[in-house]
C-alpha positions in Angstrom: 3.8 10.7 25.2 2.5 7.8 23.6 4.2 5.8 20.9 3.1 5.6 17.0 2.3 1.9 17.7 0.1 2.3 21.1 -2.1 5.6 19.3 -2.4 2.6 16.2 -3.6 0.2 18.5 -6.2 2.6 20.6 -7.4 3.4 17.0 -7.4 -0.1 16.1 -9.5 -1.4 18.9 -12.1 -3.4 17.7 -11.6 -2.5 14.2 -11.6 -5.5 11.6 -8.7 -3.9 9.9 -7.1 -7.5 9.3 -9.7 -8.7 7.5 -10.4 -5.4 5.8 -7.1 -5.7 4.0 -7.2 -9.7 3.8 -10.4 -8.7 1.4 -8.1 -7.0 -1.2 -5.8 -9.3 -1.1 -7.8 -12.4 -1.8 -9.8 -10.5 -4.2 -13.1 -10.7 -1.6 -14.5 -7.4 -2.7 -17.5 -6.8 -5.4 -14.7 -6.7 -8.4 -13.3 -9.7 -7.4 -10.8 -11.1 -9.9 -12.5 -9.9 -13.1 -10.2 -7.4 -14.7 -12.8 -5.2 -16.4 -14.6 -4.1 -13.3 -11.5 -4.0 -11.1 -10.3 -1.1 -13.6 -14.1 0.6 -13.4 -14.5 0.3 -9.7 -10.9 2.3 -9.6 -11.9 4.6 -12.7 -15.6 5.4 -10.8 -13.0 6.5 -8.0 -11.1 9.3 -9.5 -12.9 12.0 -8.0 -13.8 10.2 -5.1 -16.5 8.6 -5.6 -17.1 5.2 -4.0 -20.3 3.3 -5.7 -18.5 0.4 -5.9 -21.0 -2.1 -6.4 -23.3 -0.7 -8.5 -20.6 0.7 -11.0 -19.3 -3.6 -11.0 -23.2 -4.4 -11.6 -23.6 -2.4 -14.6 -20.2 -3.6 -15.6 -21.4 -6.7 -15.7 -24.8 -6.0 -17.4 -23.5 -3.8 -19.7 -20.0 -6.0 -21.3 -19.9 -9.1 -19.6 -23.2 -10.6 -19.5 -23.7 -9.2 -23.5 -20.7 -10.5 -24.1 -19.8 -7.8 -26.7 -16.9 -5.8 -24.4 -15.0 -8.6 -22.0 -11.3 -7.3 -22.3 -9.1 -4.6 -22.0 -8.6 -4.5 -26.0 -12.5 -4.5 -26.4 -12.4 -1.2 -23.9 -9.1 0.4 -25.3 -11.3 -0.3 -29.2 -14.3 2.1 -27.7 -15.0 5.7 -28.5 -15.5 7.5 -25.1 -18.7 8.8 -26.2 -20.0 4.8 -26.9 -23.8 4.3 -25.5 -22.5 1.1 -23.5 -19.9 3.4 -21.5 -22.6 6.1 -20.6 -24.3 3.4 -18.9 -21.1 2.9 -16.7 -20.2 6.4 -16.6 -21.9 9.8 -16.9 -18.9 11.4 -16.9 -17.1 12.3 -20.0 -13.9 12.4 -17.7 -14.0 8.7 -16.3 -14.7 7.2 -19.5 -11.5 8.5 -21.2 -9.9 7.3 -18.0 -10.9 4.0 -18.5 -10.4 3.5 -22.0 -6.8 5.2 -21.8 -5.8 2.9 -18.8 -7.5 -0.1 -20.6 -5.1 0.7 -23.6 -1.9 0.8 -21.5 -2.8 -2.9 -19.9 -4.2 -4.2 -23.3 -0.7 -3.2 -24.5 0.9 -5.6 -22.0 2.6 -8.7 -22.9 1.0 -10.6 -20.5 -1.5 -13.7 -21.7 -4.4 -12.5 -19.9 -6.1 -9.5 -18.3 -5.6 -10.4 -15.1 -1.8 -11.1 -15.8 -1.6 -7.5 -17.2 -3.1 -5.8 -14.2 -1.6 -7.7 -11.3 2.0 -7.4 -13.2 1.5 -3.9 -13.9 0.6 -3.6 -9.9 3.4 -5.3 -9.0 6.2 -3.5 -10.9 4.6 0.0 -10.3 6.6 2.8 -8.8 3.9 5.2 -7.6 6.7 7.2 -6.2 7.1 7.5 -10.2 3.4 7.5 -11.0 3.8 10.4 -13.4 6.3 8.3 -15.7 3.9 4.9 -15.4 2.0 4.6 -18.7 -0.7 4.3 -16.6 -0.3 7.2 -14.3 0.5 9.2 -17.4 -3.1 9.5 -18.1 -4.9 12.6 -17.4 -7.5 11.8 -14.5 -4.9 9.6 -12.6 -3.4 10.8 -9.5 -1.4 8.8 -7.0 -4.8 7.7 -5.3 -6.8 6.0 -7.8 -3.2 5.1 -9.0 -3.0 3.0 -5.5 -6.3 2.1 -5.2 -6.3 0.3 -8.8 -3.0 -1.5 -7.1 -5.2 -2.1 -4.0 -7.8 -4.1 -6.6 -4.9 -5.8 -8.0 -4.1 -7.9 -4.4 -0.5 -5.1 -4.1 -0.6 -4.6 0.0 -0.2 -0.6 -0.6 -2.0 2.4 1.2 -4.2 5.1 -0.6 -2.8 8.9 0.0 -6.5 9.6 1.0 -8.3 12.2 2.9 -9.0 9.8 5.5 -5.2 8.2 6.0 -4.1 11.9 6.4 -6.8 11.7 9.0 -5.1 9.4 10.7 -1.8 10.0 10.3 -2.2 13.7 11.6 -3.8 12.1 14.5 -0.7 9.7 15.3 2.0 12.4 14.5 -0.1 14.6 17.4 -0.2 11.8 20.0 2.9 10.9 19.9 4.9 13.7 18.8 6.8 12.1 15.6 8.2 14.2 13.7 8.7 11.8 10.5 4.6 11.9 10.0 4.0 14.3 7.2 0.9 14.7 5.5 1.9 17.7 2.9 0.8 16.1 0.1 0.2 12.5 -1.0 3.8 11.3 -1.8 4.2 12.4 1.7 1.3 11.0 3.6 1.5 7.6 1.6 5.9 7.8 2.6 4.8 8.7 6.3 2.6 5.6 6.2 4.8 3.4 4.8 7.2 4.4 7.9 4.9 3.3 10.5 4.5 -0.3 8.6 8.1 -0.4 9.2 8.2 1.0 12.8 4.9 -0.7 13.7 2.8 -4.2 13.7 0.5 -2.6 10.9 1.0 -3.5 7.4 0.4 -0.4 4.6 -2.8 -2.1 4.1 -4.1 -2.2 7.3 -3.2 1.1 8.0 -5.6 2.1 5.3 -8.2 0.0 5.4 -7.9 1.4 9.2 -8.2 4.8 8.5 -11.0 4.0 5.9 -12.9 2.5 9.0 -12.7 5.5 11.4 -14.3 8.0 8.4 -16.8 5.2 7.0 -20.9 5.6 7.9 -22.4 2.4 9.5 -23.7 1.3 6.7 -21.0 1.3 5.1 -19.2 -0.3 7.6 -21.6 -3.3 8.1 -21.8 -3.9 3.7 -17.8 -4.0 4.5 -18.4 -6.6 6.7 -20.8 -8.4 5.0 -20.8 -7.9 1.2 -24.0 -9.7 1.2 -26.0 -6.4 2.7 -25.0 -4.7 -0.7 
């Protein structure tokens, strides 16, 4: 029977987990550091979508480059029916999401956007999501709830389809009972366990299990932004 940490590392062979995870929390990824398409790259997530850089692009073409919508209070000031949030979103859905969310940060007392956001990362509980302001919105479930902490540099795990993937796959090698993939609270608990028990951070765990379930091509633009 093998151990958690030796079915992690046959997983992890050749896998550029480290610096899969190093790229979210140096900001490396299309968002980067700019606040308003962190929150839309998260928000074009809710129901699993993953057009990451072209919902950042028309972020930018749309409110930044115009100049007319550059903060969260610009956002949280928009009617979800707007003309410049149909061009970011088709669906009615995700642009409540991010106007509601933008609202909660806007309502910080940070000095900045970015402040808001990587403060609001830091002190949220998603074992508590449903009580966070932001979490509280309808739309938000404890994934895009972690992956808008993800965005915000938090080293944190998603509750995905693809870590219960792999956590299923590690409790069946190596018999451990404590894996449990249930529901999310669970899987995202069960990873945080083998952080604990193994050499993997919560990060790299993800970004791991986002690796074994990615195309190529998806692989390779995660290797190399510049093929987006």
């Amino acid at each position: 029977m093998a151990s958690p940490q030796a079915v992690l590392d046959r997983f992890a062979d050749d896998v550029p987990y480290a610096p899969l995870a190093d790229s979210f929390r140096s900001f490396d990824r299309p968002a980067g550091d700019e606040p308003l398409s962190m929150l839309a790259t998260a928000t074009a997530a809710t129901d699993g979508g993953s057009a990451t850089t072209s919902v950042v692009e028309t972020v930018e073409e749309t409110f930044l480059e115009r100049g007319e919508v550059t903060s969260f209070s610009d956002v949280a000031d928009l009617e979800p029916d707007d003309e410049r949030l149909h061009e970011v979103f088709h669906a009615d859905r995700k642009r409540r999401v991010f106007c509601e969310v933008a609202h909660v940060l806007a309502n910080r007392p940070e000095r900045s956007d970015i402040e808001a956001l990587c403060s609001w990362a830091a002190e949220a509980d998603v074992y508590r999501y449903d009580l966070d302001p932001v979490g509280d919105v309808s739309g938000v479930g404890p994934t895009s709830f972690q992956y808008l902490r993800q965005l915000a540099g938090i080293d944190t795990a998603r509750p995905n389809a693809a870590l219960e993937s792999l956590l299923k796959s590690v409790a069946h090698e190596s018999e451990t009972a404590v894996v449990e993939t249930s529901e999310p609270l669970r899987t995202l608990a069960s990873c945080e366990w083998l952080s604990l028990t193994t050499t993997y951070r919560p990060l790299e765990i993800d970004r791991l299990a986002w690796w074994l379930e990615a195309s190529d091509d998806k692989r390779a633009r995660a290797v190399d932004p510049a093929l987006e």
